[in-house]
C-alpha positions in Angstrom: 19.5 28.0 -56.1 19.6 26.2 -52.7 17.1 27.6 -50.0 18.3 26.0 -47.1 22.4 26.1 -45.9 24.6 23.4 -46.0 23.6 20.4 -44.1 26.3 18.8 -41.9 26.0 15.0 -40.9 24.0 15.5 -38.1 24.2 12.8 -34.8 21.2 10.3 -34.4 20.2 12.2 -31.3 20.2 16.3 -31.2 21.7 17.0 -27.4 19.8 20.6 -26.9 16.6 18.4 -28.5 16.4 16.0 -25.7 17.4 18.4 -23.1 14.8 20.7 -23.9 12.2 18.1 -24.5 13.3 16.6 -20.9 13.0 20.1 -19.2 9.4 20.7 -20.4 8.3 17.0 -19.4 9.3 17.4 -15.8 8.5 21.1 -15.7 4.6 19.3 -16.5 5.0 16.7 -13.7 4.9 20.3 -11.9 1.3 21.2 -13.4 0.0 17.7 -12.8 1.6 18.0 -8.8 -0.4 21.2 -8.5 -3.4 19.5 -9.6 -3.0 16.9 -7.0 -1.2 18.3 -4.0 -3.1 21.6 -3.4 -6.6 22.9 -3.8 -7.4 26.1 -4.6 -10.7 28.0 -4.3 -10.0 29.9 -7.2 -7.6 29.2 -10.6 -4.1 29.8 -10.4 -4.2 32.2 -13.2 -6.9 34.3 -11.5 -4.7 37.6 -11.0 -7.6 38.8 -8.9 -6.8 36.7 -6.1 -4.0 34.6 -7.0 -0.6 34.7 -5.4 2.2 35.5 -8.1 4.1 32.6 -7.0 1.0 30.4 -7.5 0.2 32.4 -11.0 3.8 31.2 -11.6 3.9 27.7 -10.7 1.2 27.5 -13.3 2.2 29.6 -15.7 5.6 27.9 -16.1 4.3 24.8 -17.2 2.7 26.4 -20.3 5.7 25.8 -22.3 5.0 22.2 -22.1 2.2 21.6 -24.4 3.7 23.4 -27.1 7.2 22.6 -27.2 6.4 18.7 -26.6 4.1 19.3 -29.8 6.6 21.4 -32.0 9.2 18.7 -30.8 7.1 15.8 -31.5 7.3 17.1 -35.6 10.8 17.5 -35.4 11.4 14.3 -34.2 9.1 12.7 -36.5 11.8 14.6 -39.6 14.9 13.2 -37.6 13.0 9.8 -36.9 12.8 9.6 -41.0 16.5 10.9 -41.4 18.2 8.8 -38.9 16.6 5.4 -39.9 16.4 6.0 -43.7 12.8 5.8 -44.0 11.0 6.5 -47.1 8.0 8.8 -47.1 5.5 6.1 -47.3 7.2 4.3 -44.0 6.8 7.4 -42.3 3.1 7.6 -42.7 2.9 4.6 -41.6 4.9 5.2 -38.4 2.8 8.8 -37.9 -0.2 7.2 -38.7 0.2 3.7 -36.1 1.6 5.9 -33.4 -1.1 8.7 -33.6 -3.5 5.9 -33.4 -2.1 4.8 -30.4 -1.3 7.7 -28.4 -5.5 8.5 -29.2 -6.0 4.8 -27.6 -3.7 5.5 -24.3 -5.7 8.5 -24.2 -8.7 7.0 -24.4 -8.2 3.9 -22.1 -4.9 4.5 -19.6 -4.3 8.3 -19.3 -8.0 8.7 -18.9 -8.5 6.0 -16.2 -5.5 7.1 -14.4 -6.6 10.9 -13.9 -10.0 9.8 -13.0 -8.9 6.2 -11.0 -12.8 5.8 -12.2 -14.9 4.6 -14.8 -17.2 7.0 -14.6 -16.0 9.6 -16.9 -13.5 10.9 -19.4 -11.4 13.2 -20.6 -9.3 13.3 -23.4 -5.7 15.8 -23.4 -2.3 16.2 -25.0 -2.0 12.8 -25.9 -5.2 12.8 -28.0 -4.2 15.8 -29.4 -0.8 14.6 -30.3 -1.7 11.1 -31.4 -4.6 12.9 -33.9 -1.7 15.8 -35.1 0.4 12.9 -36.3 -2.4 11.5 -38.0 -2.9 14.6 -40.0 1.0 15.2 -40.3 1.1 12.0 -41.9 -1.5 12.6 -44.8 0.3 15.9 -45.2 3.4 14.3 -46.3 2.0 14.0 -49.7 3.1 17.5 -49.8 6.5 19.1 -50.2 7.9 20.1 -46.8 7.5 23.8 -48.1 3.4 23.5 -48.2 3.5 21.9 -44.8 5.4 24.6 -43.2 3.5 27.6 -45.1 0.0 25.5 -43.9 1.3 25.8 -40.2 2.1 29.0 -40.7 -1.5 30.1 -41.5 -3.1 27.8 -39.2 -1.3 29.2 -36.1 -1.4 32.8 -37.1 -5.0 32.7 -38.4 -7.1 30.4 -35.4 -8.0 33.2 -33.4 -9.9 34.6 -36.6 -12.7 32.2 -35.8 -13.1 33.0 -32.1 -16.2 34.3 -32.4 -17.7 31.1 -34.0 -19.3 29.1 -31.3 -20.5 25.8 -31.6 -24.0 26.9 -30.0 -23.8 28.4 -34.0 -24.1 25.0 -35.4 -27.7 23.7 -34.0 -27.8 21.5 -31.2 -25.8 19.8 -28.7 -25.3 16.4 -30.1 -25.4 17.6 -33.5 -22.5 16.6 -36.3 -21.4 19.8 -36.8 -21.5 21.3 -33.8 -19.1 18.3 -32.2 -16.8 18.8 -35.4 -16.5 22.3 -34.0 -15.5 20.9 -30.1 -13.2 18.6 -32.3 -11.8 21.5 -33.9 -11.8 24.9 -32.1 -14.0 24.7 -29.0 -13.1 23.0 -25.5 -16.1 21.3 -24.2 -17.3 19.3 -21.4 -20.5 17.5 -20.7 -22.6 14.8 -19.2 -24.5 12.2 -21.0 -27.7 10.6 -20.0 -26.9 8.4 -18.3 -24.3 10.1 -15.8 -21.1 9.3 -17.9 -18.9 12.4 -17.9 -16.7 13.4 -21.3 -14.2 16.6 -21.9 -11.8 17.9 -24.3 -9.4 20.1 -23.6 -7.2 20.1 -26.6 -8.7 21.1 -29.7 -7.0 19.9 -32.4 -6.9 22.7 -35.1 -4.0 25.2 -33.4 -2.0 22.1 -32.0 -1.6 20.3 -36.0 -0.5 23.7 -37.3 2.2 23.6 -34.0 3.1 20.0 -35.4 3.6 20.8 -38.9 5.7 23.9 -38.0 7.9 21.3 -36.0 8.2 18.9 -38.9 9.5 21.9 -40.9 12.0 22.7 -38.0 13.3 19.2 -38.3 15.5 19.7 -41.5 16.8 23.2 -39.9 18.6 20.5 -36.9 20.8 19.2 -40.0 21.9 22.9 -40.4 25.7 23.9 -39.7 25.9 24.7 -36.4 26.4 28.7 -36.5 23.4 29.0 -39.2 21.4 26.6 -37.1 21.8 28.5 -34.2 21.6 31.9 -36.3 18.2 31.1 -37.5 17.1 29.7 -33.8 18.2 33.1 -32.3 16.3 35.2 -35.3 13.2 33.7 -35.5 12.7 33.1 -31.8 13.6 37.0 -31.4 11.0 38.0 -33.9 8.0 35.7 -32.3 9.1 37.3 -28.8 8.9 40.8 -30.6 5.4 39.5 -32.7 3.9 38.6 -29.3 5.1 42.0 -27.4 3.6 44.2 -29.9 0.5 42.2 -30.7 -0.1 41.5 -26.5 0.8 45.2 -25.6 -1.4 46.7 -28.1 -4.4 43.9 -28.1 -4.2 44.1 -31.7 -4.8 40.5 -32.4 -4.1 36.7 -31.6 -5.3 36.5 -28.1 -9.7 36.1 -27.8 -11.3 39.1 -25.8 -13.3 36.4 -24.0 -12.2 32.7 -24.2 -13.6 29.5 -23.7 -14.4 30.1 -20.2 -15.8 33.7 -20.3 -12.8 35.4 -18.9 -11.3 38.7 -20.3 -8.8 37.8 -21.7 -7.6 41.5 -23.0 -4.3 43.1 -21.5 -5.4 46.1 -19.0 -4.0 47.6 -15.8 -4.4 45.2 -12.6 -5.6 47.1 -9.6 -3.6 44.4 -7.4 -0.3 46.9 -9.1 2.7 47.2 -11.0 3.7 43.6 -10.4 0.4 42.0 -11.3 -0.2 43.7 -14.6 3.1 42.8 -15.5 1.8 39.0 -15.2 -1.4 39.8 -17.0 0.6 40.5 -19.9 1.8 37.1 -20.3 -1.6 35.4 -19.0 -2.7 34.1 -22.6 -5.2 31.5 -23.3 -4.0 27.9 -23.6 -7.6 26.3 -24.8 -7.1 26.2 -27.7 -3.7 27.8 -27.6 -4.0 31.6 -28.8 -1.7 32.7 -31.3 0.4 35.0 -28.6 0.8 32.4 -26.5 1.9 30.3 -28.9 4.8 33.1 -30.1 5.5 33.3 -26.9 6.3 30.2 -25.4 8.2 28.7 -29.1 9.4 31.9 -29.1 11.1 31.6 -25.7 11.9 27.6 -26.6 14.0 28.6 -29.7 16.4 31.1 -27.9 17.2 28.6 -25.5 18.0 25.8 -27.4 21.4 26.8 -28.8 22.1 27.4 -25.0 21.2 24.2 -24.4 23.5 22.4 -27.1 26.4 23.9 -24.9 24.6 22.8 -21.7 26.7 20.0 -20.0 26.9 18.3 -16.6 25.3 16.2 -14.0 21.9 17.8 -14.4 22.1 18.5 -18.0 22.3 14.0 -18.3 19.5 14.0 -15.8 17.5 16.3 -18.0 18.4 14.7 -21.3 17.3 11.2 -19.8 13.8 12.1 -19.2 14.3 14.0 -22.8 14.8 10.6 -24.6 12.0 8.8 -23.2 9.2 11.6 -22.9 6.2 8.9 -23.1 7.6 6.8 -21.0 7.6 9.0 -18.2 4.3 10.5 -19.3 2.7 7.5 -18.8 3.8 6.5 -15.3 3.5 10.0 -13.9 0.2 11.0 -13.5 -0.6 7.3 -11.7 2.1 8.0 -9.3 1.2 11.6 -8.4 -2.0 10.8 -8.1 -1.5 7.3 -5.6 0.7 9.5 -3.4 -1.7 12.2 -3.5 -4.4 9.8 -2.0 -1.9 8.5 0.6 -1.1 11.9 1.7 -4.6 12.8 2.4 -5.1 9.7 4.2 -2.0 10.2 6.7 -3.5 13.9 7.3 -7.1 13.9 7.1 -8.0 10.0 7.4 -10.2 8.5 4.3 -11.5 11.6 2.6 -11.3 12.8 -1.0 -9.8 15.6 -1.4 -11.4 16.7 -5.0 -9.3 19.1 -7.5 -12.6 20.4 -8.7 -14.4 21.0 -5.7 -12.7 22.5 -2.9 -15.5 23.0 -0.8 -15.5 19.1 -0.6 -12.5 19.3 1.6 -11.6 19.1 5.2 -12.2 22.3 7.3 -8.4 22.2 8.6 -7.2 22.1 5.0 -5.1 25.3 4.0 -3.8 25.2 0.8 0.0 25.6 -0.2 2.4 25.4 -2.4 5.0 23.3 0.0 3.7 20.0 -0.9 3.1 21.0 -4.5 7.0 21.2 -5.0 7.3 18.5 -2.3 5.9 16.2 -3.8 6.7 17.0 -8.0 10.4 16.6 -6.5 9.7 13.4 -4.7 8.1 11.9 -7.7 10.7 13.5 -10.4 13.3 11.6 -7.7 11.5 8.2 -7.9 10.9 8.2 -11.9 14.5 9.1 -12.6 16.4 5.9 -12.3 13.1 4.3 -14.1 13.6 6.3 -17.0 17.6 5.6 -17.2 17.0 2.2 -17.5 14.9 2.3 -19.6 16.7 4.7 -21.8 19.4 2.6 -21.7 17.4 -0.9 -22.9 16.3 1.8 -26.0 19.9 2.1 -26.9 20.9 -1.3 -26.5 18.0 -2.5 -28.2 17.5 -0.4 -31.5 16.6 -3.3 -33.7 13.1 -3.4 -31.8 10.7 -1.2 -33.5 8.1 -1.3 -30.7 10.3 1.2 -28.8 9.8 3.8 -30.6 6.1 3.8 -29.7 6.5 4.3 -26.1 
């Protein structure tokens, strides 16, 4: 009996894919603008004092992570189906690429957060680059296993949020830095002044990639039972997360990584700010509801976005078909215009992210040159990225593209 419906001859690029994948890549340059452009006293996600437009601003760009992760395995299926690849040729790709999205993490991204060598801190691309590693020693496996083992590795993470690596002995010890590897965000300082952090622990994020991988084979699908099982499945993680948040049943910690509560109660601010707590969920390491909901969300919107066309819908698709390209040259330019925008209003001082009481006495901080300048930088990447989607296209026969 066949378990999955009849595939169709699918085209070498899915157009609600890229569109989707080029929404959640600009909506980050948004996160990464925020980061730069304003300085808050307090976290954006504090619902004590934050604004809801600020909770918002942030809270928006949660989709990224995940759906660039889920995305990432499904284009590592259509990457195999479109150029014929044999499984071992795919572990090679998974496995050279990983490696080298965990060395731009290590060496570019990090310098170019930091514009120091003083320190750093390793993110999404680590995480990504490492997921493909595993992905690709998975494929041993029939695609069932590897959907089932996502399956229980998103759904059953939160089960070990009371383990803490403090468990495990000491700070420098093996198996407590397997544990910051694995579950635990963690930053620290080494002797001799040399700063390190982790934000993205790997263990929820591979189950995210393995779901996508899974995912891929459902984009060769006949259109209505593609889009059927997009609509069903992303309705039942919306459902999953409602009665799991509302309830505080399970799959978000009661205290995260940082020490906040991160339980579902009445707000004293009101109405409007409970409402927000409900979808407040933690994002390191991802928690199982906020993983339902934001692939939850991402699947009922992409057969909308298969019958999305128009001027923005190209523009959108562009930045969808070369995601690390514009990755990689965004957080540079952000944060050179950031420094040049301090310097034209305050002279030569540093206005520091992480320490707001570091900056000028006339500083107020606002939104308006958060979406200022994520516009003005989204403007300037643009016809970067059509060119450079364009020398893709023309130029399949190089394999080096598909690295960046």
């Amino acid at each position: 009996m066949r378990s999955d419906p009849p595939a169709v001859a699918a085209p070498a690029r899915i157009a609600g894919i890229d569109l989707l994948r080029g929404l959640v890549i600009v909506i980050m340059a948004l996160d990464h603008a925020r980061d730069y452009f304003s300085a808050f006293a307090y976290e954006a996600t504090d619902l004590s004092q934050a604004s809801p437009l600020l909770f918002l601003t942030r809270w928006i760009t949660h989709f990224c992570a995940p759906v660039f992760m889920f995305l990432a395995g499904t284009s590592a299926w259509l990457h195999a189906r479109n150029n014929g690849l044999s499984r071992g040729a795919l572990q090679r790709f998974l496995l050279t690429r990983g490696l080298w999205l965990v060395f731009l993490e290590l060496t570019w991204n990090s310098f170019m957060w930091r514009f120091s060598l003083d320190g750093i801190q390793v993110q999404v691309l680590w995480a990504l680059g490492w997921s493909m590693v595993v992905l690709a020693a998975m494929l041993w496996l029939p695609r069932s296993v590897i959907v089932c083992t996502g399956f229980v590795i998103v759904g059953a993470h939160n089960l070990l949020d009371g383990i803490h690596a403090s468990d495990f002995g000491n700070e420098n010890d093996l198996p407590v830095l397997a544990w910051y590897l694995l579950h635990q965000p963690h930053f620290g300082r080494f002797a001799n002044g040399f700063e390190y952090g982790e934000l993205y622990p790997l263990l929820p994020w591979v189950g995210v990639m393995m779901l996508g991988y899974g995912f891929g084979a459902v984009t060769s699908w006949e259109k209505s039972a593609r889009e059927r099982f997009m609509i069903l499945t992303g309705g039942v993680a919306i459902g999953l997360f409602l009665v799991l948040r509302l309830n505080n049943l399970y799959g978000e910690p009661v205290v995260n990584a940082y020490g906040h509560d991160q339980l579902w109660r009445e707000n004293p601010r009101g109405p409007l700010f409970t409402m927000l707590g409900i979808v407040n969920l933690t994002k390191y390491p991802p928690s199982l509801d906020y993983l339902l909901m934001t692939l939850g969300t991402a699947l009922l919107l992409l057969p909308l976005l298969e019958r999305w066309r128009g001027r923005l819908a190209d523009i959108f698709s562009t930045f969808g078909r070369v995601p690390m390209f514009f990755y990689l040259l965004h957080v540079p330019l952000i944060h050179l215009i950031s420094i040049g925008a301090v310097y034209l209003l305050f002279g030569p001082v540093a206005l520091d992210i992480n320490s707001p009481a570091d900056v000028p006495a006339s500083y107020v901080p606002s939104l308006w040159p958060v979406y200022g300048g994520w516009i003005f930088v989204v403007m300037l990447l643009y016809p970067l990225c059509r060119a450079y989607a364009g020398y893709k296209r023309r130029h399949r026969e190089y394999a080096w593209l598909s690295y960046l």
